[in-house]
C-alpha positions in Angstrom: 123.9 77.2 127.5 120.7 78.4 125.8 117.6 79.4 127.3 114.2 78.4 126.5 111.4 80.5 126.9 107.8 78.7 126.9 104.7 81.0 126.6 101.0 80.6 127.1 101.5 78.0 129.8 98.1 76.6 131.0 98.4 77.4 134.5 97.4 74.0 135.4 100.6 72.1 133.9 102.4 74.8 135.8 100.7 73.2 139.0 101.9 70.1 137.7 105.2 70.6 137.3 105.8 72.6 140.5 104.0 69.9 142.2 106.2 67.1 140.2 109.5 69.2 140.9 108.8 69.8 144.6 108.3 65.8 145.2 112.0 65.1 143.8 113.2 68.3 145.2 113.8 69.8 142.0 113.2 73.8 140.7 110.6 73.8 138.3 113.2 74.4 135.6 115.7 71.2 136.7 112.2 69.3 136.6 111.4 70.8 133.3 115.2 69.7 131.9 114.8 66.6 133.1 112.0 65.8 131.6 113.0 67.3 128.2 116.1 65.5 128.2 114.1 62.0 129.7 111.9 62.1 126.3 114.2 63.3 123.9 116.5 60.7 125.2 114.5 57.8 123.3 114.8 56.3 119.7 112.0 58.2 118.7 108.8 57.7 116.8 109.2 54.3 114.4 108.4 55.6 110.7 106.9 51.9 110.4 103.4 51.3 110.5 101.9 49.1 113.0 101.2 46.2 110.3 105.0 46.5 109.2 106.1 46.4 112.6 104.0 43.5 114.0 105.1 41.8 110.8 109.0 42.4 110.7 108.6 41.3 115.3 107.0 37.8 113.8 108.4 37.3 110.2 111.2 35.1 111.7 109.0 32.8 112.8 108.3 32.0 109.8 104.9 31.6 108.0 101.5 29.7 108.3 100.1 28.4 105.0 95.9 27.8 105.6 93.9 26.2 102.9 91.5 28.1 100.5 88.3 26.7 101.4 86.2 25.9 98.4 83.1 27.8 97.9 79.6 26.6 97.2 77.3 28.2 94.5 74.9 30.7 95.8 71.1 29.3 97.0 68.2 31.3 95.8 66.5 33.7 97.8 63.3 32.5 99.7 60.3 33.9 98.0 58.4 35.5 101.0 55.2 36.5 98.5 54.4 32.7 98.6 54.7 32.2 102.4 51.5 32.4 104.8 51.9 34.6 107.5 52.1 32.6 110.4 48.6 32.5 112.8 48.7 33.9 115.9 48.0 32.2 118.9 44.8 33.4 120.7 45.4 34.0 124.6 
C-alpha cells in the first residue's frame, strides 16, 4: 500500500474531517480514504460543454422548426429639434 502525505493543511478542514470521521466512527485517515476513493469513484468530469450536452440529452426528441418572421423597413427617427417642450403645469 502507499502512503500519502498532505501538507499545509488549513487547520480548519482538519476540524472538518475529524469532526466528519468521529460522526461515522472512522480515524481521520479511514475518513480521508473514503472520501478519496467516494470521488474518484465517479465517471469523472464530461469533456462536453454544457450546450453539447443539453443538446445530445434532447437531440432525440427531435427538432422544432419556427418560422423566420419577416422584417419591416426601419422608421425614421423623430426629429426632437422641431418638438415644443411640453408646458408645465402651474401648482
Amino acid at each position: 500500500m502507499a502512503t500519502l502525505t498532505i501538507r499545509e493543511l488549513d487547520d480548519t478542514l482538519k476540524l472538518q474531517l475529524r469532526m466528519r470521521a468521529a460522526a461515522r466512527n472512522r480515524s481521520m485517515e479511514e475518513e480521508a480514504r473514503q472520501i478519496l476513493r467516494a470521488a474518484l469513484q465517479g465517471d469523472g468530469p464530461s469533456t462536453a460543454d454544457l450546450g453539447q450536452r443539453i443538446r445530445a440529452r434532447f437531440e432525440p426528441l427531435g427538432g422544432v422548426d419556427l418560422p423566420i418572421a419577416a422584417r419591416e423597413p426601419l422608421r425614421d427617427p423623430p426629429d426632437f429639434k422641431a418638438a415644443k417642450p411640453p408646458r408645465r403645469a402651474r401648482l
